[in-house]
OpenMM code with the backbone's topology and positions (N, CA, C; nanometers):
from openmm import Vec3, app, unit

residues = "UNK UNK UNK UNK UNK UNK UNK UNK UNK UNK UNK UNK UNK UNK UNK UNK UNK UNK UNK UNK UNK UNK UNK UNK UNK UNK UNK UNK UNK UNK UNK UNK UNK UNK UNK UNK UNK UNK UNK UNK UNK UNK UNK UNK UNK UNK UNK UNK UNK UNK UNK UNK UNK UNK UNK UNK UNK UNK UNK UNK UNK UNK UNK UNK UNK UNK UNK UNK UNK UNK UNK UNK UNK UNK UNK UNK UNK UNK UNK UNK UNK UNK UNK UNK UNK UNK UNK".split()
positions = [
    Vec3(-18.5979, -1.0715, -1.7115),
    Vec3(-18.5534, -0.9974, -1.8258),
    Vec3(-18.4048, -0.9655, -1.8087),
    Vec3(-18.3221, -0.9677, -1.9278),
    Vec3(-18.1971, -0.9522, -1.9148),
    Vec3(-18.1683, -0.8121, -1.8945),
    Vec3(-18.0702, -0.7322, -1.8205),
    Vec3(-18.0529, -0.6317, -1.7957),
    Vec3(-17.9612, -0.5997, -1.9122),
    Vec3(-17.9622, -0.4458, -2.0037),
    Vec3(-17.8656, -0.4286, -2.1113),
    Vec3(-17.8574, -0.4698, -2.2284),
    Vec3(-17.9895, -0.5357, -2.2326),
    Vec3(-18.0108, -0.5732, -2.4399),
    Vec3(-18.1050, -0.5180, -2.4596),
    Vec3(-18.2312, -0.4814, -2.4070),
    Vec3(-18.3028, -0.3862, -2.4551),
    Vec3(-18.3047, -0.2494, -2.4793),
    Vec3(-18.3392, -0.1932, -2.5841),
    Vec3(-18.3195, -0.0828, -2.6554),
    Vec3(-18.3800, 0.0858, -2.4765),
    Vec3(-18.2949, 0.1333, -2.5515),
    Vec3(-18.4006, 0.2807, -2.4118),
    Vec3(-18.4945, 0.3332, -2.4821),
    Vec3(-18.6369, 0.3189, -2.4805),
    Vec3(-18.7360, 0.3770, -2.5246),
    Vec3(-18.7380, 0.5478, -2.4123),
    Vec3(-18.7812, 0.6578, -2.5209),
    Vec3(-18.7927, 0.7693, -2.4802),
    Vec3(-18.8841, 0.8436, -2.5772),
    Vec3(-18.9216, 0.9323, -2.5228),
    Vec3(-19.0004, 1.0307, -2.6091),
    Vec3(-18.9669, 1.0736, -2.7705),
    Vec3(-18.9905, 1.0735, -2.8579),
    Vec3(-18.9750, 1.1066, -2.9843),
    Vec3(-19.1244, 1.1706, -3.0532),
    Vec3(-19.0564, 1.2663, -3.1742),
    Vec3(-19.1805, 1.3142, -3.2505),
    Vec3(-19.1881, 1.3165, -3.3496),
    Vec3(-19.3038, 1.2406, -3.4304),
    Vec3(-19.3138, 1.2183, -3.5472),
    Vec3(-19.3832, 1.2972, -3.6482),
    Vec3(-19.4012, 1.3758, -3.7263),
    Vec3(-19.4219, 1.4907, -3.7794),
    Vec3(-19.4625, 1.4144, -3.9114),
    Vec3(-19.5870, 1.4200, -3.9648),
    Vec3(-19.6364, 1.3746, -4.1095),
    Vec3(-19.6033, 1.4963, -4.1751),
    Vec3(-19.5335, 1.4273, -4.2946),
    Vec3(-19.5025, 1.5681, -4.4137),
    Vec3(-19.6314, 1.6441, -4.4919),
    Vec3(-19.7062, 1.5272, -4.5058),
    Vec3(-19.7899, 1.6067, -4.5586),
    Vec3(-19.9023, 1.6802, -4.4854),
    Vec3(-19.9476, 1.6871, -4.3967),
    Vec3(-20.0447, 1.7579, -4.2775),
    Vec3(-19.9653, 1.8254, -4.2013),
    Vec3(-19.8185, 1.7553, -4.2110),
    Vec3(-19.7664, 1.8770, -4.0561),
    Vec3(-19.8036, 1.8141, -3.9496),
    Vec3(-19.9207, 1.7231, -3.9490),
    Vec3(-19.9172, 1.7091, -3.7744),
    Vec3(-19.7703, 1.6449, -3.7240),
    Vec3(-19.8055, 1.6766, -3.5375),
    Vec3(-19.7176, 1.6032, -3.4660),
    Vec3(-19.7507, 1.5165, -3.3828),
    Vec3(-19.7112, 1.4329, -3.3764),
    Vec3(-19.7012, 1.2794, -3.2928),
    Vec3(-19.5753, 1.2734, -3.1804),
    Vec3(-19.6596, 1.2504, -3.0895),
    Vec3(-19.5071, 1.2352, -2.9743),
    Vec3(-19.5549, 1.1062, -2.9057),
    Vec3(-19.4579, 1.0458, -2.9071),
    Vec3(-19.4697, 0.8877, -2.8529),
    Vec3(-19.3488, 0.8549, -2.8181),
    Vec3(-19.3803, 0.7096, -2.7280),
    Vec3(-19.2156, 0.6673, -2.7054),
    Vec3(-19.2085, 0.5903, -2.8368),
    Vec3(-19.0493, 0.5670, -2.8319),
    Vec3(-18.9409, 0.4755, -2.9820),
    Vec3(-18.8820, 0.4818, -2.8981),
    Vec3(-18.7191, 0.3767, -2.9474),
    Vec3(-18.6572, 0.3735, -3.0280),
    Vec3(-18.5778, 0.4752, -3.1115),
    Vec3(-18.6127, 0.4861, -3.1682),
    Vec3(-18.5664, 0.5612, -3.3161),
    Vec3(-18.5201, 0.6975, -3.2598),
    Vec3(-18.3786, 0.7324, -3.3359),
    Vec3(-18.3020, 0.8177, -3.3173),
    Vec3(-18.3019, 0.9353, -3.4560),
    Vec3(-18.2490, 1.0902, -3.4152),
    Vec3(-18.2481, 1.1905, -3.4695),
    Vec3(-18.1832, 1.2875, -3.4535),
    Vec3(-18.1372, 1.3046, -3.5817),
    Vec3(-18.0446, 1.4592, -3.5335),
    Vec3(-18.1261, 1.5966, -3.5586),
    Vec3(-18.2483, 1.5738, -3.6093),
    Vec3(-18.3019, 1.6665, -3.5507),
    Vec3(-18.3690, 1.7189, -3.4579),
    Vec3(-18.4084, 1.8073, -3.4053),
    Vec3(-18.4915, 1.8308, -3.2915),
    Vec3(-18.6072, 1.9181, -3.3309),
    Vec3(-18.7019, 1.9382, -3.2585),
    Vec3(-18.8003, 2.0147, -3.2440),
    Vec3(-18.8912, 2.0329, -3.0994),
    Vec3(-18.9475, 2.1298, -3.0988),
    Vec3(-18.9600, 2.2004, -2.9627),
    Vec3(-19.1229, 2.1915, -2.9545),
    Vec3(-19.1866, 2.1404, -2.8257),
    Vec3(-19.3386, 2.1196, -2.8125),
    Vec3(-19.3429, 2.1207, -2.7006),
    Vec3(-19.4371, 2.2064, -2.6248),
    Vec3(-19.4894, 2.2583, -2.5488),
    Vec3(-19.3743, 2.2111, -2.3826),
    Vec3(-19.2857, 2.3229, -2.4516),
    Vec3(-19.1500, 2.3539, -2.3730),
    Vec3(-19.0588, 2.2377, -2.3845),
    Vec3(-19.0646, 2.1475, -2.4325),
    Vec3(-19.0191, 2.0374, -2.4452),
    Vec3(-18.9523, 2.0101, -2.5449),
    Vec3(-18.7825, 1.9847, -2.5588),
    Vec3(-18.7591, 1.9599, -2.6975),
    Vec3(-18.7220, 1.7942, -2.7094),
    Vec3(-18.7770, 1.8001, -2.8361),
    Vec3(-18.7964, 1.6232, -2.8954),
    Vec3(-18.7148, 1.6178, -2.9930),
    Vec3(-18.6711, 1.4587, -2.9974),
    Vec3(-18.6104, 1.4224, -3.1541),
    Vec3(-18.6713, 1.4195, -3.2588),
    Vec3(-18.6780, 1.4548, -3.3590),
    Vec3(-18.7916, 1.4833, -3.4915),
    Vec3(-18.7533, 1.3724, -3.5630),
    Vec3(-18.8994, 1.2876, -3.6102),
    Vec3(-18.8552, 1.2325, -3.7390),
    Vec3(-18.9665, 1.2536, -3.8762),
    Vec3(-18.9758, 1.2553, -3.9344),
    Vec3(-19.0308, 1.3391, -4.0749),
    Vec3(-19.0899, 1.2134, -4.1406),
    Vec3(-19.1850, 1.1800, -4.1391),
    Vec3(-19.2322, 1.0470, -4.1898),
    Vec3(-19.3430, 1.0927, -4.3028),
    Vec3(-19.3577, 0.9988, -4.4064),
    Vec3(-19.4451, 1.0361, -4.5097),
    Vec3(-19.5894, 1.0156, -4.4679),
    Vec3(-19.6278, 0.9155, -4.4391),
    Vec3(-19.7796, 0.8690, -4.4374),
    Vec3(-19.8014, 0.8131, -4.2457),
    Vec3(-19.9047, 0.9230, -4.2140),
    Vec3(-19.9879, 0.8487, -4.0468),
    Vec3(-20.0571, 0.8407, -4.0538),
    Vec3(-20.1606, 0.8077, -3.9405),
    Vec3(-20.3016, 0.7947, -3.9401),
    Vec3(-20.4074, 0.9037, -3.9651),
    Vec3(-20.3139, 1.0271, -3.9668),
    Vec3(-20.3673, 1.2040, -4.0613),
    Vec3(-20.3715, 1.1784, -4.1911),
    Vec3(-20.2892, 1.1349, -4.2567),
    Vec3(-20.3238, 1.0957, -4.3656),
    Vec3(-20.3007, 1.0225, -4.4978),
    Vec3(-20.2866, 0.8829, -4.3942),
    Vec3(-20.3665, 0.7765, -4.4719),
    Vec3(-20.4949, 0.7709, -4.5237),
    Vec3(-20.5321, 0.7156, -4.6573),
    Vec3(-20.6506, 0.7045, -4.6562),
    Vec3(-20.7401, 0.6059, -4.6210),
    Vec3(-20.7451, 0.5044, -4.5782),
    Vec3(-20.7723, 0.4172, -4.4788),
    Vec3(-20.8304, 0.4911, -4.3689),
    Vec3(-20.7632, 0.5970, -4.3001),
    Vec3(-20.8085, 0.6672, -4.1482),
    Vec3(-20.8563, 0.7837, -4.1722),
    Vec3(-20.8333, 0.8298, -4.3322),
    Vec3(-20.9138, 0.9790, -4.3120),
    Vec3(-21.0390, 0.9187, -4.4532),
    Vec3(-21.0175, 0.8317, -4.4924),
    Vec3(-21.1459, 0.7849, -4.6061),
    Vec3(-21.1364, 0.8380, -4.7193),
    Vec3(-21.0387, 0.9682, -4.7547),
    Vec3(-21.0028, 0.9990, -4.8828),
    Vec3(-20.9647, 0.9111, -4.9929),
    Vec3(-20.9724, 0.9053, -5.0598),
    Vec3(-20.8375, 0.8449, -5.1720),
    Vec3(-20.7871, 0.9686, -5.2803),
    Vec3(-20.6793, 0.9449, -5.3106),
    Vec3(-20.5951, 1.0654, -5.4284),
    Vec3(-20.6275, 1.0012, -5.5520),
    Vec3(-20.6495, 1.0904, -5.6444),
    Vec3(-20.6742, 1.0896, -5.7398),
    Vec3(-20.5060, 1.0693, -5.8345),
    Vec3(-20.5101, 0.9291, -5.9298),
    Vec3(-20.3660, 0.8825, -5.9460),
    Vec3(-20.4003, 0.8818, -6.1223),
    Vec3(-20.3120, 0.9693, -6.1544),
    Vec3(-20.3234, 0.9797, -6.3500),
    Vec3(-20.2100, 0.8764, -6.3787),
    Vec3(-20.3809, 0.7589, -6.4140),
    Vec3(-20.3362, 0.6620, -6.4998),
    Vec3(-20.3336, 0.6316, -6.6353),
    Vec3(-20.3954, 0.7292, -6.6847),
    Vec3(-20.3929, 0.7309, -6.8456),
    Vec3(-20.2559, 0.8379, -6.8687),
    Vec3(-20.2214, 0.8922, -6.7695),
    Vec3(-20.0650, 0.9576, -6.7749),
    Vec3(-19.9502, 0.8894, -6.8089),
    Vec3(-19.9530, 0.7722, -6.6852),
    Vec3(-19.8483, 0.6975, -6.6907),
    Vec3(-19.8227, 0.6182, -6.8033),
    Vec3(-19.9832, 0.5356, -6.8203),
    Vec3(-19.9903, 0.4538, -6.9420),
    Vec3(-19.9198, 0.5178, -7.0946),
    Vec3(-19.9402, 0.6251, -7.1233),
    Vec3(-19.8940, 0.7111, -7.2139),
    Vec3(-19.7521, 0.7272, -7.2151),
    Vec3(-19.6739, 0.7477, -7.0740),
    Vec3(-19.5724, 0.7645, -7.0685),
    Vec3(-19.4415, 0.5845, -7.0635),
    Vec3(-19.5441, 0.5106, -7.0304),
    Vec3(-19.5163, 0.4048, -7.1018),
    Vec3(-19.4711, 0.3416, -7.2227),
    Vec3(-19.5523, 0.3804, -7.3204),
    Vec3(-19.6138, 0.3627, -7.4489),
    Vec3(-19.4797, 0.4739, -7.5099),
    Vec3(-19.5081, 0.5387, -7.4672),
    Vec3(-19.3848, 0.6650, -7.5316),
    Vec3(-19.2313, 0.6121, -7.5106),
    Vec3(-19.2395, 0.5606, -7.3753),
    Vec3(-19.0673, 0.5154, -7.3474),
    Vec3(-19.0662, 0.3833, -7.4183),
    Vec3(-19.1870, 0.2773, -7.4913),
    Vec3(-19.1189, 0.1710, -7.5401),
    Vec3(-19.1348, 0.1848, -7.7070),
    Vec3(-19.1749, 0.2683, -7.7482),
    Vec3(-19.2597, 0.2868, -7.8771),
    Vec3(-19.1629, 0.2176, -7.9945),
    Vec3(-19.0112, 0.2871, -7.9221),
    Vec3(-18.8744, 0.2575, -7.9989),
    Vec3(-18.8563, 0.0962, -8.0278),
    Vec3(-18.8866, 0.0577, -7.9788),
    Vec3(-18.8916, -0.0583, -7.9785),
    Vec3(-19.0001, -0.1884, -8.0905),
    Vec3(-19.0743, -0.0840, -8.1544),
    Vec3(-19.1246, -0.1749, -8.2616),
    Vec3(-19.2890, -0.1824, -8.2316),
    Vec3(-19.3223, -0.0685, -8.1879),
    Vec3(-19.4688, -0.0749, -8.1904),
    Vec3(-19.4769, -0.0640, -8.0016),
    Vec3(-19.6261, -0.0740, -8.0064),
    Vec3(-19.7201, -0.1221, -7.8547),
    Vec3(-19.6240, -0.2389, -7.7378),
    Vec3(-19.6242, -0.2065, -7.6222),
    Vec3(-19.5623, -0.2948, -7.5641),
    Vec3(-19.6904, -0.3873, -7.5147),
    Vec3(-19.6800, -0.5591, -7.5288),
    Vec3(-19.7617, -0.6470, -7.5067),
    Vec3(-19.7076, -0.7048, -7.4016),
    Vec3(-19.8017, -0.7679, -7.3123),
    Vec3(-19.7519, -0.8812, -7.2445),
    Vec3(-19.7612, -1.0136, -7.2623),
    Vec3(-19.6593, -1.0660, -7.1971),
    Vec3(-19.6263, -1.2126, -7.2859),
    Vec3(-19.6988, -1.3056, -7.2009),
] * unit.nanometer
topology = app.Topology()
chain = topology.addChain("A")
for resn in residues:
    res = topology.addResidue(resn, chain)
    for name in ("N", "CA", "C"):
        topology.addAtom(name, app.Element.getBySymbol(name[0]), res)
């Protein structure tokens, strides 16, 4: 292995936004923030979706308003001469 092209893997923590949990693993990946775990302070990174909660790993699914969007569709092309079709 070449000495000096590979990256320094170190401790980092990954924090799901929506649960809050924390994940500490090695990366890569750099941060200017920090956060503090069990006396230990880590680089924080703020990630949307983990294995907390995905739904794939927790079996949920969210409930997604599609007769919302569709509407809001319909409303933004209406100007346009009626129903939007596809061609």
């Amino acid at each position: 292995m070449k000495h000096g092209i590979h990256p320094e893997y170190r401790p980092v923590a990954f924090k799901d936004a929506s649960t809050g949990k924390l994940i500490i693993t090695r990366s890569t990946a750099t941060s200017e923030r920090t956060v503090e775990h069990d006396g230990a302070t880590y680089p924080l990174i703020v990630v949307d979706v983990t294995s907390d909660s995905h739904p794939l790993w927790t079996g949920k699914q969210r409930l997604v308003d599609t007769a919302g969007r569709v509407q809001k569709f319909q409303e933004k092309y209406a100007r346009f001469g009626g129903r939007a079709s596809s061609r």
